[in-house]
mmCIF file as gemmi writes it, N, C-alpha and C atoms, coordinates in Angstrom:
data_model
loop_
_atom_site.group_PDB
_atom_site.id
_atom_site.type_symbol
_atom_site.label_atom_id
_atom_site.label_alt_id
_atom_site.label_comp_id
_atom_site.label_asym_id
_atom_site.label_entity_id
_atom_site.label_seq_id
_atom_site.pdbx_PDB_ins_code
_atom_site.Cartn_x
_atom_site.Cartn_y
_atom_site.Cartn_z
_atom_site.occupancy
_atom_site.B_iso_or_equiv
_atom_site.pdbx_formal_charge
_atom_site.auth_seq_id
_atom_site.auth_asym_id
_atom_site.pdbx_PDB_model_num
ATOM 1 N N . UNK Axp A 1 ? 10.496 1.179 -13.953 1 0 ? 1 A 1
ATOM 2 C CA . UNK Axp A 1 ? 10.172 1.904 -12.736 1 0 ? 1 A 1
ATOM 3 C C . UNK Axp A 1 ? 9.8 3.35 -13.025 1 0 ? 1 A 1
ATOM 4 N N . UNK Axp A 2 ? 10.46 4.113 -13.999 1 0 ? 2 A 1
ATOM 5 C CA . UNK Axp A 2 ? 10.239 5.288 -14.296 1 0 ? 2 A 1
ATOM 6 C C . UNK Axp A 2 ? 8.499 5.417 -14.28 1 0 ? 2 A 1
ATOM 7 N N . UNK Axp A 3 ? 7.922 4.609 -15.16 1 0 ? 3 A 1
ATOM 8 C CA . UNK Axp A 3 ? 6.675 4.813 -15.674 1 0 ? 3 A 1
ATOM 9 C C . UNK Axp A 3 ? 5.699 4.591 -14.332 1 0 ? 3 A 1
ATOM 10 N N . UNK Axp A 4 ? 6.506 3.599 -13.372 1 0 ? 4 A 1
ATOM 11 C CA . UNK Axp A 4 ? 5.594 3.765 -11.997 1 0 ? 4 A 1
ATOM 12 C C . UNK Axp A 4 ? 5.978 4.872 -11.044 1 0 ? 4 A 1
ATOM 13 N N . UNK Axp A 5 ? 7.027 5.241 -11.164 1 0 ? 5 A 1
ATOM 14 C CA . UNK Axp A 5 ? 6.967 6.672 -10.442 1 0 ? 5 A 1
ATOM 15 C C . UNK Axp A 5 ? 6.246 7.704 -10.767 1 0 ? 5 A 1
ATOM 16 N N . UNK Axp A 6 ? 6.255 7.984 -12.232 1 0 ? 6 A 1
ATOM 17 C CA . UNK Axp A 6 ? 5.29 8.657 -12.679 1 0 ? 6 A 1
ATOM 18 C C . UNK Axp A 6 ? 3.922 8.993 -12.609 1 0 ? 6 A 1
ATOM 19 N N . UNK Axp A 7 ? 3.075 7.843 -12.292 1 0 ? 7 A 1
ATOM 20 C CA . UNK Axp A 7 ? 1.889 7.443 -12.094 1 0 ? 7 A 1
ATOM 21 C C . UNK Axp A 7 ? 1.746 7.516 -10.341 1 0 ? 7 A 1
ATOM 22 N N . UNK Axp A 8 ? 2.592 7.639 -9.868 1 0 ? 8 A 1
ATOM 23 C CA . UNK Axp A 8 ? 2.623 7.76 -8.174 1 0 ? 8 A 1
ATOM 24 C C . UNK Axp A 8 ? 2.549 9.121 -8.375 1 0 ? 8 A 1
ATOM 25 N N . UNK Axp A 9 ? 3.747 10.15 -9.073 1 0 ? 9 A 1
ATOM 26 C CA . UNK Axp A 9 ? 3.58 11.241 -8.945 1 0 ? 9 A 1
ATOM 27 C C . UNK Axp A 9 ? 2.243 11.936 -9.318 1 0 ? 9 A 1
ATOM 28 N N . UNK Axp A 10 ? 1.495 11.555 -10.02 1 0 ? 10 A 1
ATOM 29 C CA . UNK Axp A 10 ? -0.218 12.125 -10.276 1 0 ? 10 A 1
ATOM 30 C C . UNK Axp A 10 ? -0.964 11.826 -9.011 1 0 ? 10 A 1
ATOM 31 N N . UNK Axp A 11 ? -1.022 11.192 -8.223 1 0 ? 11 A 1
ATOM 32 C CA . UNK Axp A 11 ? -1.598 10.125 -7.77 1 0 ? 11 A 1
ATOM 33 C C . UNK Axp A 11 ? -2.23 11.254 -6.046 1 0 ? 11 A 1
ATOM 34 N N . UNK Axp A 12 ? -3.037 11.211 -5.873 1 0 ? 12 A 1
ATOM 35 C CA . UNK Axp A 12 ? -3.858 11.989 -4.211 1 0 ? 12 A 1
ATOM 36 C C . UNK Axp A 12 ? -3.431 10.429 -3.368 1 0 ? 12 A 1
ATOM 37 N N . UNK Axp A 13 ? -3.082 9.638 -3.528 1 0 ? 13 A 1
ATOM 38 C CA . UNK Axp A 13 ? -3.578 8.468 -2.852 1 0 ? 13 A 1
ATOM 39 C C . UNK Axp A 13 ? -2.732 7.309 -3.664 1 0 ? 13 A 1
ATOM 40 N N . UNK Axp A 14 ? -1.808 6.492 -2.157 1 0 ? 14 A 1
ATOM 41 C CA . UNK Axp A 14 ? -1.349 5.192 -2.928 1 0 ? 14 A 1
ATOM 42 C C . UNK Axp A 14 ? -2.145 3.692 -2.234 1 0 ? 14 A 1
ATOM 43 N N . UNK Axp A 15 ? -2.679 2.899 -2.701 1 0 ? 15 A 1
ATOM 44 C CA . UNK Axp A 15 ? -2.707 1.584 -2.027 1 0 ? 15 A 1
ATOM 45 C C . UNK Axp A 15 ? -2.027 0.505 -2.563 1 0 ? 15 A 1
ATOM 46 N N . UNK Axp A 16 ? -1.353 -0.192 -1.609 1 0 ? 16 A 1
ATOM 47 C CA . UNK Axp A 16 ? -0.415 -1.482 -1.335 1 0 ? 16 A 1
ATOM 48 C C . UNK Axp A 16 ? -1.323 -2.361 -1.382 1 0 ? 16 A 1
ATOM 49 N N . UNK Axp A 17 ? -1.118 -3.187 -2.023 1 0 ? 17 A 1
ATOM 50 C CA . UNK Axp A 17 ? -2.093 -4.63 -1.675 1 0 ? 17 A 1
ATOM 51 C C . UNK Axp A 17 ? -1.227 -5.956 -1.46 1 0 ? 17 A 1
ATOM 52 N N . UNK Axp A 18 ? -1.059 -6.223 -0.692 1 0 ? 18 A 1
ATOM 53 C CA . UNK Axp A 18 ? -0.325 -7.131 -0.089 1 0 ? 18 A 1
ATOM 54 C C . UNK Axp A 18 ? -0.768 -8.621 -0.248 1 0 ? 18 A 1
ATOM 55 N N . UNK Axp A 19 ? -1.681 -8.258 -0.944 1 0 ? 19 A 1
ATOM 56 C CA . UNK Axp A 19 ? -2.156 -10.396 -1.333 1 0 ? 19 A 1
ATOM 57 C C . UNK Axp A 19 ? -1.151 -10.758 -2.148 1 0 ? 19 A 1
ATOM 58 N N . UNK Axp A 20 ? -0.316 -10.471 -2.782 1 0 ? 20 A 1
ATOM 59 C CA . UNK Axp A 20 ? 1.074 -10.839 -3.236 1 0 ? 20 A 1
ATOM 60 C C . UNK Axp A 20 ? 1.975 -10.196 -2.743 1 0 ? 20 A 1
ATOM 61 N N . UNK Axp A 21 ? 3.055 -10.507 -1.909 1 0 ? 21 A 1
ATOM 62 C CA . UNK Axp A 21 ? 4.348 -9.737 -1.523 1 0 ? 21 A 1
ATOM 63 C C . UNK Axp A 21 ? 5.564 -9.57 -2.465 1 0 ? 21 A 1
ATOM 64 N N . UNK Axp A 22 ? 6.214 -8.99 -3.347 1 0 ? 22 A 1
ATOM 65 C CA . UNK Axp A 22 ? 7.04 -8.154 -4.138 1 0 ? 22 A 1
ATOM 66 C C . UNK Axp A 22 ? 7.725 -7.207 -3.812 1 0 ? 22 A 1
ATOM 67 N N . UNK Axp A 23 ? 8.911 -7.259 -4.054 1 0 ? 23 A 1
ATOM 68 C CA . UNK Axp A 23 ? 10.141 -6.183 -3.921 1 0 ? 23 A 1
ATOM 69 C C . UNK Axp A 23 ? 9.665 -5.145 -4.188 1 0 ? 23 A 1
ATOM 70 N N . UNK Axp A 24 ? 8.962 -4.607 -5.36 1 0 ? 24 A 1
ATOM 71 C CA . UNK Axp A 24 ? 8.538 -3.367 -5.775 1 0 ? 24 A 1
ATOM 72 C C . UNK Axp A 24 ? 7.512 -2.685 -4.834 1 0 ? 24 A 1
ATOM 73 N N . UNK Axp A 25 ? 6.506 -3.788 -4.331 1 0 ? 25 A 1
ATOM 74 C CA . UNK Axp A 25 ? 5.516 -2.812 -3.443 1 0 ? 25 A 1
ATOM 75 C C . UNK Axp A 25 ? 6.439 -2.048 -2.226 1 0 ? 25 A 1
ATOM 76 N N . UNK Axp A 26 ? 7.164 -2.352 -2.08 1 0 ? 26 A 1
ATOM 77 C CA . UNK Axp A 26 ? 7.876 -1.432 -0.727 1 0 ? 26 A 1
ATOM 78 C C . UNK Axp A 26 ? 8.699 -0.488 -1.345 1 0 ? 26 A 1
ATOM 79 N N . UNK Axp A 27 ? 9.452 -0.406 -3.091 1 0 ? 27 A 1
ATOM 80 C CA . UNK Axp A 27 ? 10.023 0.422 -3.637 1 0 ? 27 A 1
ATOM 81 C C . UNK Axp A 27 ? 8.989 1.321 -3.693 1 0 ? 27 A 1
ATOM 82 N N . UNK Axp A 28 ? 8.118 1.074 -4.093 1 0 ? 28 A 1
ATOM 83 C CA . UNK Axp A 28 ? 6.828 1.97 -4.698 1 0 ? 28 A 1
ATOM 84 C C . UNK Axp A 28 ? 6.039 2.615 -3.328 1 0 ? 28 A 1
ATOM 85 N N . UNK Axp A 29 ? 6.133 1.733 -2.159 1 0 ? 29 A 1
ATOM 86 C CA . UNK Axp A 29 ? 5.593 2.602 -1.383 1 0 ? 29 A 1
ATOM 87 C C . UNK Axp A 29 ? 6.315 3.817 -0.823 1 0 ? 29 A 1
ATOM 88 N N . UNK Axp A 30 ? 7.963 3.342 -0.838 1 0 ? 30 A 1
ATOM 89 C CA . UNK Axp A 30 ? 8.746 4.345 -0.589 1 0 ? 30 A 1
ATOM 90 C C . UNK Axp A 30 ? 8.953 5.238 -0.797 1 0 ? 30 A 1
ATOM 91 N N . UNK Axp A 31 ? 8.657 5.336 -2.042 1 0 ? 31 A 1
ATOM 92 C CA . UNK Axp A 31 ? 8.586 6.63 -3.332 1 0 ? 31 A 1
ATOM 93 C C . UNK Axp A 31 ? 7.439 7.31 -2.912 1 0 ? 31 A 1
ATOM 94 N N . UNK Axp A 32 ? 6.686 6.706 -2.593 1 0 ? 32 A 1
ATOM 95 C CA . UNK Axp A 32 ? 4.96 7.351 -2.179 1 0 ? 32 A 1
ATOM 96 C C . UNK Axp A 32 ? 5.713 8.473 -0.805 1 0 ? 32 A 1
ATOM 97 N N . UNK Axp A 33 ? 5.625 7.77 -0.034 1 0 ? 33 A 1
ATOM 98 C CA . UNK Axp A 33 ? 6.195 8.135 1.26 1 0 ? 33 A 1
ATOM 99 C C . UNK Axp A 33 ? 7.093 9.157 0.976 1 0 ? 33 A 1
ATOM 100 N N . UNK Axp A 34 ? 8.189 9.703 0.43 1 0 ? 34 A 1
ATOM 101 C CA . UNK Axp A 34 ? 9.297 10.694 0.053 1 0 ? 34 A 1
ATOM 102 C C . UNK Axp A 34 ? 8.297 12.027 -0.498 1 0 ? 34 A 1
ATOM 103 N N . UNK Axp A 35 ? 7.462 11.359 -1.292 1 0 ? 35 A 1
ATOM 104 C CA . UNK Axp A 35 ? 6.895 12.515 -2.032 1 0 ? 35 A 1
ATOM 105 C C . UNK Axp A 35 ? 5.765 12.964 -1.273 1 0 ? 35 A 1
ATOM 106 N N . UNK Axp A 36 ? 5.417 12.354 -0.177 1 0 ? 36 A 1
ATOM 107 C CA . UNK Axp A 36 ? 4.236 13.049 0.653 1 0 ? 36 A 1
ATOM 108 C C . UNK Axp A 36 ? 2.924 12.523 0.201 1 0 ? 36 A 1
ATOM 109 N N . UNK Axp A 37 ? 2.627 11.518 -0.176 1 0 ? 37 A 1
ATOM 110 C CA . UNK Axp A 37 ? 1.27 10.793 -0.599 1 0 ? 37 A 1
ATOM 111 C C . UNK Axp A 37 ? 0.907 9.842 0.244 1 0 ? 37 A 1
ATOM 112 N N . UNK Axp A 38 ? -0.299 9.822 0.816 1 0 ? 38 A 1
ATOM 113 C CA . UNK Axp A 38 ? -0.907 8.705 2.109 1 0 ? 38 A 1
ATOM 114 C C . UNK Axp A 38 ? -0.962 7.834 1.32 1 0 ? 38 A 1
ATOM 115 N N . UNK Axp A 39 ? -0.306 6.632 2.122 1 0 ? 39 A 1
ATOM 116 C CA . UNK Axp A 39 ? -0.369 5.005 1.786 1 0 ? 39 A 1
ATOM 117 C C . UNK Axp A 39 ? -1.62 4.631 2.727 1 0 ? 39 A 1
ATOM 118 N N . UNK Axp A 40 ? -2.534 3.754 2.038 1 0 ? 40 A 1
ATOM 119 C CA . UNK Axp A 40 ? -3.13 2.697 2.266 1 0 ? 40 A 1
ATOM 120 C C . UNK Axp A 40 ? -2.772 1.313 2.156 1 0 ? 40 A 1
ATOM 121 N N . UNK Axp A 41 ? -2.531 0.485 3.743 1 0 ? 41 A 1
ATOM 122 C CA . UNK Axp A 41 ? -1.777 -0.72 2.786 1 0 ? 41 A 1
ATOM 123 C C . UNK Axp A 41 ? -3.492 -1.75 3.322 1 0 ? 41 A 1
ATOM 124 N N . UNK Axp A 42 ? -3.517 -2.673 2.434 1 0 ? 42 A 1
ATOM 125 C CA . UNK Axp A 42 ? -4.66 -3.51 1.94 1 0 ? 42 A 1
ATOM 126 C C . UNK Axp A 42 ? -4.128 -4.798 2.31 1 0 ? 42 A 1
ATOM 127 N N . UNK Axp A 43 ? -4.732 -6.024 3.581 1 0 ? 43 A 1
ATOM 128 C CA . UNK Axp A 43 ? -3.726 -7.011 3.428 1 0 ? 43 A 1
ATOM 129 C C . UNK Axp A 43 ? -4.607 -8.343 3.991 1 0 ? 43 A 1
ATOM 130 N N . UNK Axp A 44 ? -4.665 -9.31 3.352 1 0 ? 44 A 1
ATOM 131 C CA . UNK Axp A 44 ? -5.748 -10.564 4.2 1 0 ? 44 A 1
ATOM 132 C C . UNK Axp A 44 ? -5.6 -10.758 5.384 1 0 ? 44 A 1
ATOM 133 N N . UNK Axp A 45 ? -6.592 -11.039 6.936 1 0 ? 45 A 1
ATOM 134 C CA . UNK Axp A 45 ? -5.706 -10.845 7.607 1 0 ? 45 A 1
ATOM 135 C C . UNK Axp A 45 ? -4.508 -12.149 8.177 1 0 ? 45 A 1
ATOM 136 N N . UNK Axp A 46 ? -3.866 -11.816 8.957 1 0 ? 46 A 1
ATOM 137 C CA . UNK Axp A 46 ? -3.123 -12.854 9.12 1 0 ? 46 A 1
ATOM 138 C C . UNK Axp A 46 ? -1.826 -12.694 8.806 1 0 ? 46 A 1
ATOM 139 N N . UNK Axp A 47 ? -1.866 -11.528 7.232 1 0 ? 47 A 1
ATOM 140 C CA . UNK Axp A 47 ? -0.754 -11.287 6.508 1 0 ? 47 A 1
ATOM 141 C C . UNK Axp A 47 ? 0.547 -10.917 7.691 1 0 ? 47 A 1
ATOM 142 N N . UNK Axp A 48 ? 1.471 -10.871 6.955 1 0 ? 48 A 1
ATOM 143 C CA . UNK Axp A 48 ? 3.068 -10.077 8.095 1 0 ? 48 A 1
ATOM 144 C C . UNK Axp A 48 ? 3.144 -9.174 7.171 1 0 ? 48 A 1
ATOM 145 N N . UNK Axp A 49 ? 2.986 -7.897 8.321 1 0 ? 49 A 1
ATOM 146 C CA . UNK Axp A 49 ? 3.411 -6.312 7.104 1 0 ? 49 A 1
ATOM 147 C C . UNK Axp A 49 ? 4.75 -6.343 7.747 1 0 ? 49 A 1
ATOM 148 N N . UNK Axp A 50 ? 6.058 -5.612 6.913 1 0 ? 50 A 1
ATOM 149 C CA . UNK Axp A 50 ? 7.131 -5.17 7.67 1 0 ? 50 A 1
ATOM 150 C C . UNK Axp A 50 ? 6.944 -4.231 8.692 1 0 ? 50 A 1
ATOM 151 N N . UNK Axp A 51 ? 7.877 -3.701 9.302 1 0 ? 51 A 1
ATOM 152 C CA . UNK Axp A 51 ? 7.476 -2.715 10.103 1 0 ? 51 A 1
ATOM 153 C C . UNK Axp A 51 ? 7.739 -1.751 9.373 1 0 ? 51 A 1
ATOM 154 N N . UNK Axp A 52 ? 8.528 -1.61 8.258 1 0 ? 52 A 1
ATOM 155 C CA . UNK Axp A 52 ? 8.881 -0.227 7.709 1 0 ? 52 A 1
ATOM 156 C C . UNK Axp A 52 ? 7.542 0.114 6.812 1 0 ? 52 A 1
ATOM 157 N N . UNK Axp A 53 ? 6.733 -1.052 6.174 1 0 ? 53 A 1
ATOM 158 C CA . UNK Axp A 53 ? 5.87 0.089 5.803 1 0 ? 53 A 1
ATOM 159 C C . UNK Axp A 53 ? 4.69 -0.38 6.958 1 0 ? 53 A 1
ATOM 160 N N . UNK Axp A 54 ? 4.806 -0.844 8.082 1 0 ? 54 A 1
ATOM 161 C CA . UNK Axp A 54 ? 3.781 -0.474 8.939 1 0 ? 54 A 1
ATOM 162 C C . UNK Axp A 54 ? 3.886 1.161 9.384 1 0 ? 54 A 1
ATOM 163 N N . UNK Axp A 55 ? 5.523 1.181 9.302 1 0 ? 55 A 1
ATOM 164 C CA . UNK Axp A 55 ? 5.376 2.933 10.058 1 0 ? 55 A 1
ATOM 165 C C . UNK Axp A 55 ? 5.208 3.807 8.925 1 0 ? 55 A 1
ATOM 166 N N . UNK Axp A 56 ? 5.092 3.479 7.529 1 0 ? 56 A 1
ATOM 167 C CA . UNK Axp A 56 ? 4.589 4.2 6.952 1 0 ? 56 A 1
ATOM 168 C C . UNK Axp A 56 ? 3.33 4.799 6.223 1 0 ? 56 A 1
ATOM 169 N N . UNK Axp A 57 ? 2.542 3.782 6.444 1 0 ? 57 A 1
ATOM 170 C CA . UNK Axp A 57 ? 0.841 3.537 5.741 1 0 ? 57 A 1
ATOM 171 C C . UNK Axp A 57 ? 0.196 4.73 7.358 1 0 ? 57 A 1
ATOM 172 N N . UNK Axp A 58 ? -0.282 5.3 5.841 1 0 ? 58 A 1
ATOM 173 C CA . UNK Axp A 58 ? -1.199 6.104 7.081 1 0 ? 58 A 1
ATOM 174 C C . UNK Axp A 58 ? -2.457 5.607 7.307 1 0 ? 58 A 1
ATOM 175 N N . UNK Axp A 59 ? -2.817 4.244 6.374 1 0 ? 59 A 1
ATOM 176 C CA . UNK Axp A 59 ? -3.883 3.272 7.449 1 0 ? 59 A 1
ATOM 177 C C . UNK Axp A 59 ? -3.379 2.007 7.258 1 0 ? 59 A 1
ATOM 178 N N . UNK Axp A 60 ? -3.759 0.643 7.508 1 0 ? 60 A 1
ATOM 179 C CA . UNK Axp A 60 ? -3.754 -0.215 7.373 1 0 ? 60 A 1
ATOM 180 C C . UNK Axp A 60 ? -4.963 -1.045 7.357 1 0 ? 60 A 1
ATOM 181 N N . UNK Axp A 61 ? -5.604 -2.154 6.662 1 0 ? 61 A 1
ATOM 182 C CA . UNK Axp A 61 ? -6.603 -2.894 6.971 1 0 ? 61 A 1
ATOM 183 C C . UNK Axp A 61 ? -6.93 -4.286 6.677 1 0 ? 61 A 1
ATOM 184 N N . UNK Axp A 62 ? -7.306 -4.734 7.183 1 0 ? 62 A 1
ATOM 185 C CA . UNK Axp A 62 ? -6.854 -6.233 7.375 1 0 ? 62 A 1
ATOM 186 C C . UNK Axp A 62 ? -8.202 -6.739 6.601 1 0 ? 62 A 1
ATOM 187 N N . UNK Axp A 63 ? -8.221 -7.286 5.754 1 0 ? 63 A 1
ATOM 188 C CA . UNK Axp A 63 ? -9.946 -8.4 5.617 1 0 ? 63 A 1
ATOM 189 C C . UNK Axp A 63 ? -9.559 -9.589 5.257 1 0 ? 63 A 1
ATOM 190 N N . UNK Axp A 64 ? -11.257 -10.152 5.474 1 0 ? 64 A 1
ATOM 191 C CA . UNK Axp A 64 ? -10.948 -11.469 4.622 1 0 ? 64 A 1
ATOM 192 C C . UNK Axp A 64 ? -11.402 -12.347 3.987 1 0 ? 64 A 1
ATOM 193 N N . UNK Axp A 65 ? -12.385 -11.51 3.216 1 0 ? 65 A 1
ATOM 194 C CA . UNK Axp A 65 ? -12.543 -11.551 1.69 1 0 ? 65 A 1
ATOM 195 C C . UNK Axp A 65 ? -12.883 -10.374 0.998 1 0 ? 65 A 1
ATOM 196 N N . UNK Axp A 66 ? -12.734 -10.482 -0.431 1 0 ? 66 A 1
ATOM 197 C CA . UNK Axp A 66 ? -12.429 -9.203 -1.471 1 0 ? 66 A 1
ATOM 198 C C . UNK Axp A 66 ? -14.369 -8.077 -1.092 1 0 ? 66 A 1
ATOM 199 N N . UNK Axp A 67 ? -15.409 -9.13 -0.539 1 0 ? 67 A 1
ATOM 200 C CA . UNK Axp A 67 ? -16.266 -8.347 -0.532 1 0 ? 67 A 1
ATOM 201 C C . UNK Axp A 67 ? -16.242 -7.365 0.956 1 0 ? 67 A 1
ATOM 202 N N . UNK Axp A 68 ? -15.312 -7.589 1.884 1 0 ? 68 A 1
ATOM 203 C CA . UNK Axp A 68 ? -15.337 -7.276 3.088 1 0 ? 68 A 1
ATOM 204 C C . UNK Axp A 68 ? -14.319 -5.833 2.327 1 0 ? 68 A 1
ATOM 205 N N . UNK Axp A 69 ? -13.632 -5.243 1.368 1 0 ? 69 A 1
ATOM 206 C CA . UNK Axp A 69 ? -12.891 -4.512 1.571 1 0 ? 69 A 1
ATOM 207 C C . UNK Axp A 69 ? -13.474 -2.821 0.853 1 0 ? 69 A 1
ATOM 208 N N . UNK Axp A 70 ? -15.113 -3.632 0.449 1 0 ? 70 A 1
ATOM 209 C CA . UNK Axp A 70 ? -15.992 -2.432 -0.044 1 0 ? 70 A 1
ATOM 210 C C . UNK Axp A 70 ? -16.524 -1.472 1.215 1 0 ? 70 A 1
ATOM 211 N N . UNK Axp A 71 ? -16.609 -2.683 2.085 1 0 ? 71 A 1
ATOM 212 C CA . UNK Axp A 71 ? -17.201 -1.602 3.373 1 0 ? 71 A 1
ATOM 213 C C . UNK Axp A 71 ? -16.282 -1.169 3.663 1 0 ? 71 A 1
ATOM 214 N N . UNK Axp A 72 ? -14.733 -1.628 3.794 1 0 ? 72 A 1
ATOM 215 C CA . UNK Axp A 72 ? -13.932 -1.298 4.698 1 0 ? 72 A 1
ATOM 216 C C . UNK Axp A 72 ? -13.205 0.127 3.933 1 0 ? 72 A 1
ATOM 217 N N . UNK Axp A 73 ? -13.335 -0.146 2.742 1 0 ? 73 A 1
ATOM 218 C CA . UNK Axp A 73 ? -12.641 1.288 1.992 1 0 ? 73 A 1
ATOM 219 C C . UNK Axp A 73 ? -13.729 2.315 1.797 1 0 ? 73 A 1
């Protein structure tokens, strides 16, 4: 974890990608969030975001497929 905090701490910008759900993406977004870095969370739609990092992503966006997320970003 150290080495991903680290890499958060450089970081203008975090994105979540939620096409796999993992314990760590919500550690890691958390850490984002404490230190003051806008989350982007990234998610097919349909996905279930929690609410905790719904209230924390300062966007969210839903697609649904990988070429729909060039326009969308």
């Amino acid at each position: 974890m150290k080495l991903t905090f680290d890499k958060i701490d450089i970081c203008d910008l975090v994105i979540i990608d939620l096409t796999e759900k993992g314990v760590g993406l919500g550690v890691e977004a958390g850490y984002a969030y404490a230190k003051g870095i806008p989350i982007i969370t990234i998610a097919t739609s349909g996905s279930d975001i929690s609410e905790t990092l719904e209230g924390i992503s300062n966007n969210i966006i839903f697609y649904n497929n990988i070429e729909d997320l060039e326009i969308l970003l």
